[in-house]
N, CA, C and O atoms as a Maestro MAE file, in Angstrom:
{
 s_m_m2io_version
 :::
 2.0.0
}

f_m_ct {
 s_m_title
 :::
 protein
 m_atom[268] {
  # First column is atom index #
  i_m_mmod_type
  r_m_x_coord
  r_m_y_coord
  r_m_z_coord
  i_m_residue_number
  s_m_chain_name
  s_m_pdb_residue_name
  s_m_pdb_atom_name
  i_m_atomic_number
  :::
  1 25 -191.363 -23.124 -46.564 1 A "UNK " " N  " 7
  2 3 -190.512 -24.065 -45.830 1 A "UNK " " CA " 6
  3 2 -189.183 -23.408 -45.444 1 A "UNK " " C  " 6
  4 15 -188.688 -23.654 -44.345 1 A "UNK " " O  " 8
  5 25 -188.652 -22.665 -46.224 2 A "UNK " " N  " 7
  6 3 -187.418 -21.565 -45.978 2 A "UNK " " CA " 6
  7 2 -187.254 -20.922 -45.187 2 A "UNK " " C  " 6
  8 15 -186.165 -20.600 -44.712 2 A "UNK " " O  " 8
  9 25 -188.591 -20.497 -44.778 3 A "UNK " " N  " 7
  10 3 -188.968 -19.282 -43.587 3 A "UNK " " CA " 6
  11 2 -188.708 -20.744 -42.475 3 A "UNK " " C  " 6
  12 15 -187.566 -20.814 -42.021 3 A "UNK " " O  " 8
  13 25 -189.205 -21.309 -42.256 4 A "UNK " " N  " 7
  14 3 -189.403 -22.101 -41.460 4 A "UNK " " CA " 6
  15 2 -188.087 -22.325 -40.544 4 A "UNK " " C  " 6
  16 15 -188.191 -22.663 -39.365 4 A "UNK " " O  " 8
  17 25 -187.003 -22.138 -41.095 5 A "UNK " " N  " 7
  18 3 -185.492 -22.416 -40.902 5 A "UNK " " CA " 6
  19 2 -184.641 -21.506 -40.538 5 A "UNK " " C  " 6
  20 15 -183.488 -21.546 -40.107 5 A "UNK " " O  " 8
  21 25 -185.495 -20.549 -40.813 6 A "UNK " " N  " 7
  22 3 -185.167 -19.366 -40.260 6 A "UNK " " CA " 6
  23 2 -185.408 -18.521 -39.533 6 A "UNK " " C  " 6
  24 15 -184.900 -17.414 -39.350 6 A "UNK " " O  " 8
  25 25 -186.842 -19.445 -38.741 7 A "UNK " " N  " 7
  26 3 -187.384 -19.288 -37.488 7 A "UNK " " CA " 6
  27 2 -186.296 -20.161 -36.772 7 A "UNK " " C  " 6
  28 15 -185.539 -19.474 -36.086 7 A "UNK " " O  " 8
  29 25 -186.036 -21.481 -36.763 8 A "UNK " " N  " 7
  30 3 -185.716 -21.872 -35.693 8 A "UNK " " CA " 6
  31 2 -183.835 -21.480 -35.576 8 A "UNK " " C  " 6
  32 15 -183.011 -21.410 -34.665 8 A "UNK " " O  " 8
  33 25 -183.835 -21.340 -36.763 9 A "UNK " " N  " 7
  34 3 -182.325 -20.715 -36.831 9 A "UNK " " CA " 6
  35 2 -182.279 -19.285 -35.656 9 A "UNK " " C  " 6
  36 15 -181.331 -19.078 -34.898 9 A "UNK " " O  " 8
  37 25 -183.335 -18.554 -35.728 10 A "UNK " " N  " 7
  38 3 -183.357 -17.329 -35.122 10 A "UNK " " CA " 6
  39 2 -183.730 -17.989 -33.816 10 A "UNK " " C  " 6
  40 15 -182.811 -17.604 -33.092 10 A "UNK " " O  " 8
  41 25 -184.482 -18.720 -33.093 11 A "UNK " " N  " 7
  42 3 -184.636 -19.623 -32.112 11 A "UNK " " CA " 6
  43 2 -183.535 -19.699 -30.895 11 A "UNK " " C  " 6
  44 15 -183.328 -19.200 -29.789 11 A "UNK " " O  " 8
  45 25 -182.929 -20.697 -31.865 12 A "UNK " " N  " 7
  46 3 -181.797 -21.472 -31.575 12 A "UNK " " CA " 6
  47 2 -181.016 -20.337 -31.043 12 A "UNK " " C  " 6
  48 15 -180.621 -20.369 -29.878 12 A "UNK " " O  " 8
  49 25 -180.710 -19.101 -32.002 13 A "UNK " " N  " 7
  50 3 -179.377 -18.059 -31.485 13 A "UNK " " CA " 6
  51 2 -179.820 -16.903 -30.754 13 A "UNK " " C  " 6
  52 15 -179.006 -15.996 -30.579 13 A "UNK " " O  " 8
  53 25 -180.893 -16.807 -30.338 14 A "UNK " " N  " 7
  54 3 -181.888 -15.762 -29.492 14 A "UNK " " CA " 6
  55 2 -181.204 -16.776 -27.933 14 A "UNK " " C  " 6
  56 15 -180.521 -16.376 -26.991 14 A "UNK " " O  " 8
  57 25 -181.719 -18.062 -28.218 15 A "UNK " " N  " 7
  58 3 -181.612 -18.701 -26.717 15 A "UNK " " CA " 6
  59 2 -180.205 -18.771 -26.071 15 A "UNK " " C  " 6
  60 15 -179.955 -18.947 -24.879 15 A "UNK " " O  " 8
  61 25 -179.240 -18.580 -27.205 16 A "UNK " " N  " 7
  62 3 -177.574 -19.379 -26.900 16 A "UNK " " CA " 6
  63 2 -177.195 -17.566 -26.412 16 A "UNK " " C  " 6
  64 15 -176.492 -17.410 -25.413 16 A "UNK " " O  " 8
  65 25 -177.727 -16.250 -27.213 17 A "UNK " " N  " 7
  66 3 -177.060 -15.128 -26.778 17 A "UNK " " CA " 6
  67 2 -177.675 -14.886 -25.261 17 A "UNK " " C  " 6
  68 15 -177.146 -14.258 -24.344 17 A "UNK " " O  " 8
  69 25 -178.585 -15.373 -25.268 18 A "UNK " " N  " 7
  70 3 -179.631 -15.107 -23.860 18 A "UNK " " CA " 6
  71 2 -179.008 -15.780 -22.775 18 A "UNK " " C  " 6
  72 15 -179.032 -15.215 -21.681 18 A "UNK " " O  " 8
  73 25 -178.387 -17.024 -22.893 19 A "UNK " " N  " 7
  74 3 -178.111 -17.715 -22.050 19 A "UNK " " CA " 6
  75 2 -176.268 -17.155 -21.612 19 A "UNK " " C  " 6
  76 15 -175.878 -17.058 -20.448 19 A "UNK " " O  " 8
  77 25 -175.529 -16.906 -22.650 20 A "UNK " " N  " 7
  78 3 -174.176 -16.358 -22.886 20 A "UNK " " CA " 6
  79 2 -174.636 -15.035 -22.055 20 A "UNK " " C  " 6
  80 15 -173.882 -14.808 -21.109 20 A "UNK " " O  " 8
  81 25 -175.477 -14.313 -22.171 21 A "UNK " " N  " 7
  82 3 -175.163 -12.782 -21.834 21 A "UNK " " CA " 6
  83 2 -175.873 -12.802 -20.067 21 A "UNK " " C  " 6
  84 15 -175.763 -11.893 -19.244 21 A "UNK " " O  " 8
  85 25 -176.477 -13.934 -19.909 22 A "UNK " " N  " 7
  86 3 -176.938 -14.383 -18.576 22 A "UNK " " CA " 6
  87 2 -175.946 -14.488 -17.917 22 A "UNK " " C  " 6
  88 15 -175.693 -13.621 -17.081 22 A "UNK " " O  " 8
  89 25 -174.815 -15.951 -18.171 23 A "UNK " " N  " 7
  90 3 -173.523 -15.901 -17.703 23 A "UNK " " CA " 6
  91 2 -172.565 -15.081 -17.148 23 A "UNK " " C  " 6
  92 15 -171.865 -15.132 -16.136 23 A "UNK " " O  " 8
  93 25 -172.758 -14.066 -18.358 24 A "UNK " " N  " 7
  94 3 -171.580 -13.085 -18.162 24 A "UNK " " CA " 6
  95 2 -172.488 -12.571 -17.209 24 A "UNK " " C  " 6
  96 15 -172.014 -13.078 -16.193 24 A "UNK " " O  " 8
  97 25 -173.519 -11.879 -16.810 25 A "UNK " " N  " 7
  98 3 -174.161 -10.819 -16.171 25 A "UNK " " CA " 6
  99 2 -173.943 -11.209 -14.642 25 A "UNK " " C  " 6
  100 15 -173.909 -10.366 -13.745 25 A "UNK " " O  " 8
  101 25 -173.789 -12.667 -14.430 26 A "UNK " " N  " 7
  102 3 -173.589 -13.206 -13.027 26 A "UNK " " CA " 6
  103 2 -172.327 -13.613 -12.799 26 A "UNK " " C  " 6
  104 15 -171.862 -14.210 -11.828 26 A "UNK " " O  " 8
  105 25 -171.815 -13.227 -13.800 27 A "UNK " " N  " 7
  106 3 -170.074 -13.119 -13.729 27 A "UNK " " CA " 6
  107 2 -169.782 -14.491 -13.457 27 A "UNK " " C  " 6
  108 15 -169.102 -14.749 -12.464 27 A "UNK " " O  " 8
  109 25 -170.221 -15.457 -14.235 28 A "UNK " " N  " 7
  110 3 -169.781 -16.625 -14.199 28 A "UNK " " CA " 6
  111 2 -168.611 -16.769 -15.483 28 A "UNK " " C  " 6
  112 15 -167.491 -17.212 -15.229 28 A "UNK " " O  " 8
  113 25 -168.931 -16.420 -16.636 29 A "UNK " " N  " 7
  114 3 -167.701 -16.227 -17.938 29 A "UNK " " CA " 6
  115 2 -167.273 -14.613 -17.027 29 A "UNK " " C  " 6
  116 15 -168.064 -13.777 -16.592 29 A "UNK " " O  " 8
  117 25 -165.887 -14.608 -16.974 30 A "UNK " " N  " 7
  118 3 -165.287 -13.582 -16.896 30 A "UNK " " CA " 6
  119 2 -164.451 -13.160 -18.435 30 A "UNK " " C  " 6
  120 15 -164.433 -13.853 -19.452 30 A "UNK " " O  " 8
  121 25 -163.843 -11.917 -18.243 31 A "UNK " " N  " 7
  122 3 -163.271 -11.327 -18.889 31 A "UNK " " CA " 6
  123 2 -163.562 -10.692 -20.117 31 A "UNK " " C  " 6
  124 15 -162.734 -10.638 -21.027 31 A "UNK " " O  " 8
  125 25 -165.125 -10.026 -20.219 32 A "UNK " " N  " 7
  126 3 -165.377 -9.226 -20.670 32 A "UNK " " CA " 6
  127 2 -166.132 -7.970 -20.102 32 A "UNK " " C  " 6
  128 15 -166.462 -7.961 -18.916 32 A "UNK " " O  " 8
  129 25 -166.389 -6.988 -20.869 33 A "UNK " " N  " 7
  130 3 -167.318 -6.195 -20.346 33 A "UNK " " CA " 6
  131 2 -168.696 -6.161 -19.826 33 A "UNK " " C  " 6
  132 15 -169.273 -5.272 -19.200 33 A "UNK " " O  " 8
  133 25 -169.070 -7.235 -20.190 34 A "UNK " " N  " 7
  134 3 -170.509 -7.459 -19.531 34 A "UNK " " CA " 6
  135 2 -170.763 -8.262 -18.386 34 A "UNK " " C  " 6
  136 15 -171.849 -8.795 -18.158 34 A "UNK " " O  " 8
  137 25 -169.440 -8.369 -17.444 35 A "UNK " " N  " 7
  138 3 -169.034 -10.055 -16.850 35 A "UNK " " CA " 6
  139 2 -169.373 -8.910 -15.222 35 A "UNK " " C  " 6
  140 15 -168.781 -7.967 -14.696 35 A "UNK " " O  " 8
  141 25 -170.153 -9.394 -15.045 36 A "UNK " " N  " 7
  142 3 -170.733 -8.769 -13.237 36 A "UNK " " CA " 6
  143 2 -171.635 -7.572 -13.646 36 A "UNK " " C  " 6
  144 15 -171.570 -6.646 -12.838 36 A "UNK " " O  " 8
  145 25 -172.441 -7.371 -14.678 37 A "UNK " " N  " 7
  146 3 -172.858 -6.397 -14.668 37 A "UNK " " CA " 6
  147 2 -174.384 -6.398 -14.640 37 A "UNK " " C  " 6
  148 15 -174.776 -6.735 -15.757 37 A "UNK " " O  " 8
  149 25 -175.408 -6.157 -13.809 38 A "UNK " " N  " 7
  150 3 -176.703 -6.810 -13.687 38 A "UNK " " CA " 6
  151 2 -177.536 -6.318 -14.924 38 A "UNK " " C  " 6
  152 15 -178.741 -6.552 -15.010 38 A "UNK " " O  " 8
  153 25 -176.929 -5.720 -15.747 39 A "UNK " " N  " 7
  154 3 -178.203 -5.549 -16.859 39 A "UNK " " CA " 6
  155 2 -178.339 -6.554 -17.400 39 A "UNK " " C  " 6
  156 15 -179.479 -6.893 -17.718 39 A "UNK " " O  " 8
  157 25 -177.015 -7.544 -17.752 40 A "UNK " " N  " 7
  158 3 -176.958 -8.481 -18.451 40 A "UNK " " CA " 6
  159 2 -177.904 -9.731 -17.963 40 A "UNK " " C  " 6
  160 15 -178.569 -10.509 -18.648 40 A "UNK " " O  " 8
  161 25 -177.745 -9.659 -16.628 41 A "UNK " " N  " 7
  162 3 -178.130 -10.680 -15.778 41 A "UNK " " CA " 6
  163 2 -179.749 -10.789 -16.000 41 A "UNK " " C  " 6
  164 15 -180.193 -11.932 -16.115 41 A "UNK " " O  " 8
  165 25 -180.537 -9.848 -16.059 42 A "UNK " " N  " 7
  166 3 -181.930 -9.446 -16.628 42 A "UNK " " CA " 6
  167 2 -182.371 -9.304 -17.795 42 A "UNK " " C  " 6
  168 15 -183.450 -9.858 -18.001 42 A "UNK " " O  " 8
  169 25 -181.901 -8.738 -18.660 43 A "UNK " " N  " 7
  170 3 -181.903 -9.315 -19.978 43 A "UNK " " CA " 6
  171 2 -181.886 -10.390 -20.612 43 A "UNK " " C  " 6
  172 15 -182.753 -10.838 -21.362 43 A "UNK " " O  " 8
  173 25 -180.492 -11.006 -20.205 44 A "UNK " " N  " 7
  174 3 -180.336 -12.481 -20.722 44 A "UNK " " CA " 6
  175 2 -181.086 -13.651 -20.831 44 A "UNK " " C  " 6
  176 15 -181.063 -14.467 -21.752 44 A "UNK " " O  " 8
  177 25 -182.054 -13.668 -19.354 45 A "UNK " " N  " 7
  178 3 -182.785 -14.347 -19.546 45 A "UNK " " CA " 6
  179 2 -184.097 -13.942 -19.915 45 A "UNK " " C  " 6
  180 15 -184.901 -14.842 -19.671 45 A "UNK " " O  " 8
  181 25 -184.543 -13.070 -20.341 46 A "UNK " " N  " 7
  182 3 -185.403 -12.514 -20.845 46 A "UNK " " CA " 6
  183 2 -185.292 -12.917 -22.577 46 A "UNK " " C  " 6
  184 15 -186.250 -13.368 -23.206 46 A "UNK " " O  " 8
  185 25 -184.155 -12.697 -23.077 47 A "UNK " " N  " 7
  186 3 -183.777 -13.159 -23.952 47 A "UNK " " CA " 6
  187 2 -183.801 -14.186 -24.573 47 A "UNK " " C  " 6
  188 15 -184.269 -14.448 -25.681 47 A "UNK " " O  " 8
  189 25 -183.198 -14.880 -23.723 48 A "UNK " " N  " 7
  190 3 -182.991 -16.712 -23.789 48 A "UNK " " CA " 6
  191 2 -184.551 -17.453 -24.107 48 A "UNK " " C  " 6
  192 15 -184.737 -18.427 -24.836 48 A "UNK " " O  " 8
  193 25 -186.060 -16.338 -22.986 49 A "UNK " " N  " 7
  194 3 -187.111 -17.174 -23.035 49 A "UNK " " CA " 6
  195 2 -187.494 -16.933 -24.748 49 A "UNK " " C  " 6
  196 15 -187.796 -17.809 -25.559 49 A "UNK " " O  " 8
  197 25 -187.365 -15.426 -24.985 50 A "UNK " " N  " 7
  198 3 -188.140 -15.162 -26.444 50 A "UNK " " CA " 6
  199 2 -187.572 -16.248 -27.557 50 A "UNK " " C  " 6
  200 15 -188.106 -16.491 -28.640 50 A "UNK " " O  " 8
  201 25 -186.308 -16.870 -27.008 51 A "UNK " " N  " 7
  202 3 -185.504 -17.553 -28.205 51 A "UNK " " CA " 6
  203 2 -186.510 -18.923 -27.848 51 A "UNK " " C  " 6
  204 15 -186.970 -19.607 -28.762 51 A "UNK " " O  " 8
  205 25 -186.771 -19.209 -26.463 52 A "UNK " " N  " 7
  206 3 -187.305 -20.311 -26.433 52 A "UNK " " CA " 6
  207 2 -188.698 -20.501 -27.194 52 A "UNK " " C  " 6
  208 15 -189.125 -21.576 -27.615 52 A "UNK " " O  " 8
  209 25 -189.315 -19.284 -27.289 53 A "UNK " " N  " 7
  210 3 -191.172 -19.096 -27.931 53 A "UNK " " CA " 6
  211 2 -190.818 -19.276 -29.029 53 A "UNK " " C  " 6
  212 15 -191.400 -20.120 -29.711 53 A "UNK " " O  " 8
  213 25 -189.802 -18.574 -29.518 54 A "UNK " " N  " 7
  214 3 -189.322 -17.999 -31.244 54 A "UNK " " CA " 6
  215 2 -189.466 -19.707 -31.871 54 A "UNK " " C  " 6
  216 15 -190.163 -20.033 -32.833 54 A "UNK " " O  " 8
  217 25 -188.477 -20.778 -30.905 55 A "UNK " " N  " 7
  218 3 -187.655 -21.932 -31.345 55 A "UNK " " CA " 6
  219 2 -189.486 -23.197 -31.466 55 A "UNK " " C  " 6
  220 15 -189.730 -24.021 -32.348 55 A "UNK " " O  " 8
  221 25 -190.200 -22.904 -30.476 56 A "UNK " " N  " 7
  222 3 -191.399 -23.787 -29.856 56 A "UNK " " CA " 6
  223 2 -192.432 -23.083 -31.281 56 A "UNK " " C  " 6
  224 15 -193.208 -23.841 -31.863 56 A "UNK " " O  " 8
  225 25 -192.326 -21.808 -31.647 57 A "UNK " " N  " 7
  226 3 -193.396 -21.692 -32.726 57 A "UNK " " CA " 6
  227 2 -192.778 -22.065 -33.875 57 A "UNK " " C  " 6
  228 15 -193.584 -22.391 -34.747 57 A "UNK " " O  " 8
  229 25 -191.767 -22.126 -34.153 58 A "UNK " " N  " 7
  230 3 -190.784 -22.930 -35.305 58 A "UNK " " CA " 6
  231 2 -191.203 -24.212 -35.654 58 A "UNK " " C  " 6
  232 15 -191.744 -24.632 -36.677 58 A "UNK " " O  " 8
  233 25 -190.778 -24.884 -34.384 59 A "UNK " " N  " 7
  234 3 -191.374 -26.300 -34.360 59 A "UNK " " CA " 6
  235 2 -192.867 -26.517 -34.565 59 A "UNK " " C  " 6
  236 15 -193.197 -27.579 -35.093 59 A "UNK " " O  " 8
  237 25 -193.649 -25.795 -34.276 60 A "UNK " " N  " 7
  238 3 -194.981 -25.916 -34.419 60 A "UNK " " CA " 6
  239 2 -195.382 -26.043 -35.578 60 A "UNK " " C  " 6
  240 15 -196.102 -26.918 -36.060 60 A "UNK " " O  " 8
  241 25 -194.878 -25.090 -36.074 61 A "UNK " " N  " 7
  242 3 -194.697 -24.609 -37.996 61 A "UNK " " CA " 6
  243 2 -194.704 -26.194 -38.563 61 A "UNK " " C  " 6
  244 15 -195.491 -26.951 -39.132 61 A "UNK " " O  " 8
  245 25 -192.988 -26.217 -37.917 62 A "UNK " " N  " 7
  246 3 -193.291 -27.500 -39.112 62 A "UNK " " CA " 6
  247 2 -193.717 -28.741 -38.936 62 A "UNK " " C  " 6
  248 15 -193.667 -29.538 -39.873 62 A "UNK " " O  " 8
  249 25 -194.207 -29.101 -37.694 63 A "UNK " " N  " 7
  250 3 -194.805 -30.029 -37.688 63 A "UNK " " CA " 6
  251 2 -196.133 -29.935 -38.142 63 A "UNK " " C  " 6
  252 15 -196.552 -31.088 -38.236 63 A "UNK " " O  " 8
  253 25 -197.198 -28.943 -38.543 64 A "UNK " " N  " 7
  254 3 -198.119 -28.582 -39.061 64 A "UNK " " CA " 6
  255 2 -198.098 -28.632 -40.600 64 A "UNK " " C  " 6
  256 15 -199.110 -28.931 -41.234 64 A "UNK " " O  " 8
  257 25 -196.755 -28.289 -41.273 65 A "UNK " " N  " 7
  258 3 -196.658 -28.292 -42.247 65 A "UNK " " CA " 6
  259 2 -196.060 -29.640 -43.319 65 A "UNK " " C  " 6
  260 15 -195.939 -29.844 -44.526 65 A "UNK " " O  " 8
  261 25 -195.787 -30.379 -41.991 66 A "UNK " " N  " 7
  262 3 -195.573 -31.849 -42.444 66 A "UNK " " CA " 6
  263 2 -196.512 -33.050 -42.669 66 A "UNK " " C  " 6
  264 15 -196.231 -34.190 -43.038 66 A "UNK " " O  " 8
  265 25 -198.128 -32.304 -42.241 67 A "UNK " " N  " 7
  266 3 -198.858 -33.187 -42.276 67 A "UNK " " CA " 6
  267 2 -199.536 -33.722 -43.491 67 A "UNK " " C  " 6
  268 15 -200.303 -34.680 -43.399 67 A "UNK " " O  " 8
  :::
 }
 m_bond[267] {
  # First column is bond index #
  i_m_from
  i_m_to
  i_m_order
  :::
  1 1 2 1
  2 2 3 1
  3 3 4 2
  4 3 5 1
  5 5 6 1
  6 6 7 1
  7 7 8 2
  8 7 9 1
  9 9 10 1
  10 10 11 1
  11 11 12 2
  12 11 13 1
  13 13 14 1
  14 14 15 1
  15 15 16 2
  16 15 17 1
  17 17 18 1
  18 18 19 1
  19 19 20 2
  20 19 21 1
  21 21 22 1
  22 22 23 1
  23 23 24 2
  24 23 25 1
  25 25 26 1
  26 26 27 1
  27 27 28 2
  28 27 29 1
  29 29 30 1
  30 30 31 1
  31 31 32 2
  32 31 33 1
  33 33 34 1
  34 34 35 1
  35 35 36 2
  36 35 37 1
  37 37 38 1
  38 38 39 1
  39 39 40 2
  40 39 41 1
  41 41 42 1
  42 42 43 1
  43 43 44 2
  44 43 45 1
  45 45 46 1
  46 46 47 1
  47 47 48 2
  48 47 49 1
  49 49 50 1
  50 50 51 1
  51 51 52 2
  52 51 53 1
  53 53 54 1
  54 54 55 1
  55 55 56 2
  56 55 57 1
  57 57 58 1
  58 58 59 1
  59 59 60 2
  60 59 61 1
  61 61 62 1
  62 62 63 1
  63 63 64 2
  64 63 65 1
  65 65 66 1
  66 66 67 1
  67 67 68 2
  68 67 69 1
  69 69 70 1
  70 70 71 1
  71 71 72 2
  72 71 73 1
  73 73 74 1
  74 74 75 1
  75 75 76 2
  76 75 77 1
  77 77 78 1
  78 78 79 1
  79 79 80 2
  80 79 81 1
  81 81 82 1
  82 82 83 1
  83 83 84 2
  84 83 85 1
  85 85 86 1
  86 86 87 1
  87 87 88 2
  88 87 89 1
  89 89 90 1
  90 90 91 1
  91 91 92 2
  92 91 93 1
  93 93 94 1
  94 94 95 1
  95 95 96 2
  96 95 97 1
  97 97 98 1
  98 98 99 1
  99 99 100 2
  100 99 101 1
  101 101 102 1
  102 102 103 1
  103 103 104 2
  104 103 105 1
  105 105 106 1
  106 106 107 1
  107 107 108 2
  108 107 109 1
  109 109 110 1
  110 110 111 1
  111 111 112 2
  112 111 113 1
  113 113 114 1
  114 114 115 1
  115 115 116 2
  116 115 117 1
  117 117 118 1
  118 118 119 1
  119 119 120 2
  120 119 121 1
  121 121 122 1
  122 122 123 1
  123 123 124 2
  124 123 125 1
  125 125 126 1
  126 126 127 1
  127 127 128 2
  128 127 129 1
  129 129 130 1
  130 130 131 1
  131 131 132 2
  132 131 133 1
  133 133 134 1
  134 134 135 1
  135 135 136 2
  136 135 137 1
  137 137 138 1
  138 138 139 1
  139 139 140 2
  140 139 141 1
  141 141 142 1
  142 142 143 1
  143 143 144 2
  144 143 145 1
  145 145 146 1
  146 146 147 1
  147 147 148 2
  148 147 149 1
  149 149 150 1
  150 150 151 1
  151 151 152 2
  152 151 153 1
  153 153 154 1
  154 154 155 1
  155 155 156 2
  156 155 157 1
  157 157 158 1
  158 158 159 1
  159 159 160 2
  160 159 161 1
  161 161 162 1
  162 162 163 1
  163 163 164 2
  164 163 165 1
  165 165 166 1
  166 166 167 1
  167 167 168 2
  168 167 169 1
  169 169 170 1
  170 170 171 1
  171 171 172 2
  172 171 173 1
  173 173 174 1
  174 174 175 1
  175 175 176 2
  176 175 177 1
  177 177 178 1
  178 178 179 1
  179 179 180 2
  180 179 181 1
  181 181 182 1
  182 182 183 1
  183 183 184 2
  184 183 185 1
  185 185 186 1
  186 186 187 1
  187 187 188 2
  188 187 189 1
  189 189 190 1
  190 190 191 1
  191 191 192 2
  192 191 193 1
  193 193 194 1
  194 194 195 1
  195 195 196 2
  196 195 197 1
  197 197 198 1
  198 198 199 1
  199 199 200 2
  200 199 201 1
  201 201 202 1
  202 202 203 1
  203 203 204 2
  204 203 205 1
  205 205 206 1
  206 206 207 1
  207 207 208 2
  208 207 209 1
  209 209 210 1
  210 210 211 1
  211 211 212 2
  212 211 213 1
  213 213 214 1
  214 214 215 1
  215 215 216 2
  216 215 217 1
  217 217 218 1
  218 218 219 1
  219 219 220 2
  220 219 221 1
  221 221 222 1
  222 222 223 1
  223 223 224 2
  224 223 225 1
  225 225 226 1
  226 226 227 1
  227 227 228 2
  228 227 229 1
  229 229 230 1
  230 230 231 1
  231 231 232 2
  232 231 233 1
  233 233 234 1
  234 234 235 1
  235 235 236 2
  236 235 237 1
  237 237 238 1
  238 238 239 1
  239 239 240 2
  240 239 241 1
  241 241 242 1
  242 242 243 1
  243 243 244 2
  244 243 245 1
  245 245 246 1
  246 246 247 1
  247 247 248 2
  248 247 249 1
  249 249 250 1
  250 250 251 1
  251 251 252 2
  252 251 253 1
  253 253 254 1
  254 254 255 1
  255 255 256 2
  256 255 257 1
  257 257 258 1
  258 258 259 1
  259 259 260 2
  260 259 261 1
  261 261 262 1
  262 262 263 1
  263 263 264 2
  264 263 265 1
  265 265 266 1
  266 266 267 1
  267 267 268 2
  :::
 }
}
């Protein structure tokens, strides 16, 4: 059940850096180094989806494990 929480914990912060480093990459957050820079822009959401699989097999978990 521990693990379980620490899937969606990892989920949850896979999707928020994915979505943050998306931002910056389209230079919507300015004022850092990654702010207009297209790697970010490709990555990020690349990122953001694995957080989304990571967060959807989490949930799967425990609703399987609640039965």
């Amino acid at each position: 059940m521990k693990k379980n929480w620490l899937v969606l914990v990892l989920g949850v912060l896979l999707f928020f850096f994915g979505v943050t480093w998306t931002l910056q990459g389209i230079d919507v957050m300015k004022g850092s180094a990654m702010s207009g820079v297209t790697l970010w822009a490709v990555v990020g959401p690349i990122v953001a989806l694995v957080g989304l699989v990571v967060l959807g097999v989490g949930i799967a978990r425990r609703r399987r494990v609640g039965r």
